[in-house]
Residue, then its C-alpha position, 0 to 999 in steps of 0.5 A: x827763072x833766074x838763068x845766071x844761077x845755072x852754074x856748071x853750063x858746060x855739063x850734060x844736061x844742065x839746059x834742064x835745071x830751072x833756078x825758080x824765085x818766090x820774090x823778085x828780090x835777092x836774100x830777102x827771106x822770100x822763102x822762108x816768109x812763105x814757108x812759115x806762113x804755111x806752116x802757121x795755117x795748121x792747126x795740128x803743129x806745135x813750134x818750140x824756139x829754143x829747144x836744142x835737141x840733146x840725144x835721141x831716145x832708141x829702144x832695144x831693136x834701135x828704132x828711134x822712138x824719141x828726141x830728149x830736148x832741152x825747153x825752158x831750161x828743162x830737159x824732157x823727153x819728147x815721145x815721137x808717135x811715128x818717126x823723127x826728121x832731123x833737118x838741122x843744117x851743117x856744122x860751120x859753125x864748129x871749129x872741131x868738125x872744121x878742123x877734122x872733115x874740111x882740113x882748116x884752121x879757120x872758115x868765115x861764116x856766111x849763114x847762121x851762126x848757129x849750125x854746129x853739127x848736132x844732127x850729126x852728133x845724133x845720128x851717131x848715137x843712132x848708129x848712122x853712116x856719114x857721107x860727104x862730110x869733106x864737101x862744103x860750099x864757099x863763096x864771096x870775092x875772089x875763091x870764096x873769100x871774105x875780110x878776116x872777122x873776129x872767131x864767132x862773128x859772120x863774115x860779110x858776103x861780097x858779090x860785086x864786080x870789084x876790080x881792084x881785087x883782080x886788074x892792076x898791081x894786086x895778087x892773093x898771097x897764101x901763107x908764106x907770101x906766095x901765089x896761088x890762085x889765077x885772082x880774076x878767075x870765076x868761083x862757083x860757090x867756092x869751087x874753081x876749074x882745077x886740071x878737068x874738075x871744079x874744087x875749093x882751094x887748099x885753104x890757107x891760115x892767114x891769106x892777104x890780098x897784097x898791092x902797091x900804092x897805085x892800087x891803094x888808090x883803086x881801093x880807095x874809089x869810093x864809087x862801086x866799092x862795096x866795101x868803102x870803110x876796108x881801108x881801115x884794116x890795111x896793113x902799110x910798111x915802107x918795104x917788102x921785107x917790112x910787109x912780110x914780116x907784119x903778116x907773117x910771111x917769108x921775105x925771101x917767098x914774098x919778094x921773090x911773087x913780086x919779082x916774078x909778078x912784075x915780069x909776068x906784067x911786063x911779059x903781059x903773061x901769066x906764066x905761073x897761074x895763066x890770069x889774063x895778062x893784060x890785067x897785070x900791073x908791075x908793082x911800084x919799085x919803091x913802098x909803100x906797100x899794103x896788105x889786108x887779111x882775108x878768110x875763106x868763107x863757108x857757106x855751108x857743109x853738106x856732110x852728115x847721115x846718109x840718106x836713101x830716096x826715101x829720106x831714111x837715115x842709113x847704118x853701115x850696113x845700108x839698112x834704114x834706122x827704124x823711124x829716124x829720116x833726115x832733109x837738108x843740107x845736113x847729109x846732103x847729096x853733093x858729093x863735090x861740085x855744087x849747083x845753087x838752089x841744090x840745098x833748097x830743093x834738099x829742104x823740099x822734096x826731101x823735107x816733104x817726103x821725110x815728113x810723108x814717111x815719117x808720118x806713117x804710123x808705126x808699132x805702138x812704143x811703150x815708155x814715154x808718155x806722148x805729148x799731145x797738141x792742143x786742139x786749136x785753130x790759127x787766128x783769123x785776124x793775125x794768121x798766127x797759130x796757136x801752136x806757135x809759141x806767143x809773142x810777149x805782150x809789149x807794153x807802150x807808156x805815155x808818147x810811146x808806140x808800138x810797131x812791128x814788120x816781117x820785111x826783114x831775114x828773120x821773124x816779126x820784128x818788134x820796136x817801142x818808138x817814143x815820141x815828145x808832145x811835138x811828135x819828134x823821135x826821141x827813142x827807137x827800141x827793138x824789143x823782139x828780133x832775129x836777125x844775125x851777122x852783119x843784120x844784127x850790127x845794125x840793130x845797134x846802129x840804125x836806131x840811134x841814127x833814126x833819132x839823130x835824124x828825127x826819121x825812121x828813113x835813114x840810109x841802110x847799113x851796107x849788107x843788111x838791107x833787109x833788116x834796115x828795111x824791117x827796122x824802117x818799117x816798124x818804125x814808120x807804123x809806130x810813128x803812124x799810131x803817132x800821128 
C-alpha cells in the first residue's frame, strides 16, 4: 500500500482507503502492461488502433444498437449484438469544452493528448444527461502548475521538492501582477484549502513566477533542480516597470505586491494569503528582476454522461439509454474533491461491470450486418493475440539489427540498430512507438546521443525515463544479435 496517496486524511473514513501498486515503481505503465496482457490472452476480442469513433447508430425506440468508426480510412458501421461501453477519457485536450465547462482560456496537458471529449459528443447524440462536467484535476508545482508549453504540446509534471518556488524573494503573480495564492501551500491534484473546502483556483491567462537576482541564484543551483535547463525561459528587466510591461502586467499592481511583499518579510507575516512568514525574503530594491511564465495544468476532466451503479448511461429523465454504458474518467463520479487512484478504480469496477452489463444478450436488432471475430487462438511463444492488429514485419539489411522492449509508457517499441564490421553503432532507428509528450521528444534525442557515444547506455531525458529506459532496452538486444 502506498500511504502518501491518501489525500483528504482529515475526512471520515479515509483510514479506509488503500492506494495499491502493481509495480514498485511510479508512471512506469505497470497497470496498463498487466492489463493488455490480459486482455491479449482471449481469444474472442478483436483490437482495432486508429478507429475513432464518429457517431452512435440508435433505432426508433433509442437503443443504442451500433457505433459508426472510421478504420482504414473508411467509415463503417460496427453492429453492437448487445451494448456499447464508452470509455474514452475526458475532454483536455479540446480547447472549446475547456473553455466552456472549466471557465479557461488556456490548461497545460499532462496525460494524453489526444482526450478530446468525443464520449461526450456521443452521448449527446444518444440523448444523454451530463454531470460534473465543471471538475477537472490538476497538479504539478505550486497550485497545479506547469512552465508555459506551446497550444498542442504537453506540459511537463513537476513533483519535487523545489524550494526556490516557495522560500525567499519569489511569489505567483496573476494577470495583472498581483498575488493570489499562499506559494508553499499544499496542492491536492490541483485543489487547495479555500475557506472550509478544497477547489482549484480561479485560473489565470498569463501567471508568472516573479523573483529577484537573489533567487535567480537558487534557480540557478543545479543540485535538486528538476528543471535545470528553466532559465533559458526567464524573462530579465532592469526595473518593476520594465518587468510588468514585458509580461503584460499592470505596473502600478505590480509594484504595489512587492511593496507589500516586502513588509509582510520584514513584519515575517503574511498578511494577505498567510504563507509561512519565515519563508518571506524582501526583494532587492534595485533590478534586475525576473519572470517565468506559467499554466495551470489539467490532468484530466471528470465531466460527461451519467452513470448509475449499473454503469448505464442515463437521460434526463434518469432512465437508462437502451444498450449504451460508460466507465472511466469520462462522466466520472468526483463531483469536487478528488482522491488519487479515484479514476483507476472508475476504469475497474466500472469497466467490469459495464462489460458484464453489456454483455447481457439483448432483442435481436435487424439492419446491420454483425462483425464477427475470427476464431483463433494468442501465440504460445509471443502471447499475442490474433485479434490484435499485427505489428509490421521490420526488415534488417547487412550490419542492421532488430530490437524490440514493453519497458516503456506505451506499446512494443521497435528499433533497427546498424552496426559496421567492428560493431560500432552507426544508426539507431525507432520504427514503431507510442510514447507522447516529454516521451516522444526524447525519441528524436536519445538516439542520436546512443550514436555519438557509441552505447545504448546513455543518460535518460529528465521526465521520460520510461521511454529512455524502452529505447536503452531495444537497443542493447539489438546490439546483442550483434554480437
Amino acid at each position: 500500500m502506498v500511504d502518501n496517496t491518501v489525500e483528504y486524511k482529515e475526512l471520515p473514513g479515509s483510514e479506509k482507503h488503500d492506494v495499491l501498486g502493481v509495480t514498485l515503481g511510479f508512471f512506469d505503465a505497470g497497470l496498463w502492461k498487466l492489463l493488455r496482457k490480459e486482455v491479449l490472452k482471449r481469444d474472442n476480442i478483436d483490437v482495432w488502433y486508429s478507429s475513432p469513433a464518429k457517431h452512435l447508430i440508435m433505432d426508433n425506440d433509442n437503443n443504442v444498437v451500433g457505433v459508426q468508426i472510421e478504420h482504414e480510412h473508411v467509415l463503417r458501421n460496427i453492429t453492437a449484438n448487445n451494448g456499447v461501453v464508452l470509455a474514452t477519457g475526458g475532454f483536455e485536450n479540446n480547447q472549446e469544452m475547456i473553455e466552456d465547462y472549466l471557465g479557461a482560456s488556456k490548461l497545460s496537458p499532462l496525460g494524453s493528448l489526444y482526450n478530446k471529449g468525443i464520449g461526450i459528443k456521443l452521448g449527446a447524440e444518444a440523448g444523454a444527461q451530463m454531470w460534473h462536467m465543471n471538475n477537472f484535476e490538476s497538479l504539478g508545482m505550486l497550485h497545479g502548475m506547469a512552465f508555459k508549453t506551446e497550444p498542442g504540446t504537453q506540459g511537463r509534471l513537476i513533483l519535487a521538492d523545489w524550494k526556490a518556488l516557495n522560500e525567499g524573494s519569489v511569489f505567483l503573480a496573476g494577470d495583472d501582477g498581483s498575488r493570489y495564492y499562499p506559494e508553499d501551500e499544499t496542492n491536492r491534484h490541483g485543489h487547495i484549502y479555500s475557506h472550509g473546502y478544497w477547489k482549484v483556483p480561479q485560473n489565470q491567462d498569463h501567471p508568472h513566477i516573479i523573483f529577484d537576482q537573489k533567487q535567480y541564484e537558487k534557480f540557478a543551483e543545479k543540485e535538486g533542480n528538476p528543471a535545470p535547463n528553466i532559465l533559458e525561459k526567464v524573462i530579465k528587466a532592469d526595473t518593476l516597470e520594465e518587468l510588468a510591461e514585458k509580461i503584460d502586467a499592470k505596473v502600478d499592481v505590480l509594484k504595489e505586491t512587492v511593496a507589500d511583499f516586502n513588509k509582510f518579510a520584514e513584519d515575517k507575516h503574511d498578511y494577505a494569503y498567510h504563507r509561512n512568514g519565515e519563508s518571506l525574503t524582501a526583494f532587492d530594491e534595485q533590478g534586475p528582476y525576473y519572470a517565468l511564465a506559467v499554466q495551470q495544468t489539467v490532468l484530466n476532466t471528470q465531466g460527461g454522461p451519467r452513470r448509475n451503479s449499473r454503469a448505464e448511461i442515463l437521460d434526463s429523465d434518469n432512465q437508462p439509454i437502451g444498450h449504451l454504458y460508460s466507465a472511466g474518467e469520462l462522466g466520472g463520479v468526483s463531483a469536487g474533491r478528488y482522491q488519487a487512484g479515484e479514476n483507476l478504480a472508475e476504469c475497474l469496477i466500472f469497466g467490469k461491470i459495464a462489460g458484464q452489463n453489456a454483455a447481457i444478450p439483448k432483442q435481436k436488432i435487424s439492419g446491420l450486418e454483425s462483425y464477427k471475430c475470427k476464431e483463433t487462438k494468442p501465440d504460445a511463444e509471443s502471447g499475442a493475440s490474433e485479434h490484435e492488429e499485427k505489428t509490421p514485419e521490420f526488415t534488417a539489411g547487412k550490419n542492421q539489427y532488430i530490437g524490440t522492449s514493453d519497458e516503456g509508457m506505451g506499446d512494443t517499441m521497435t528499433v533497427r540498430v546498424t552496426v559496421d564490421d567492428n560493431k560500432n553503432i552507426k544508426n539507431v532507428e525507432v520504427l514503431k512507438q507510442s510514447e507522447s509528450g516529454i516521451g516522444a521528444d526524447a525519441i528524436k534525442t536519445i538516439p542520436k546521443e546512443m550514436v555519438e557515444k557509441n552505447t545504448y547506455d546513455v543518460d535518460a531525458v529528465s521526465g521520460a525515463s520510461a521511454t529512455g529506459r524502452a529505447l536503452k532496452d531495444a537497443v542493447k538486444k539489438a546490439i546483442e544479435k550483434a554480437n
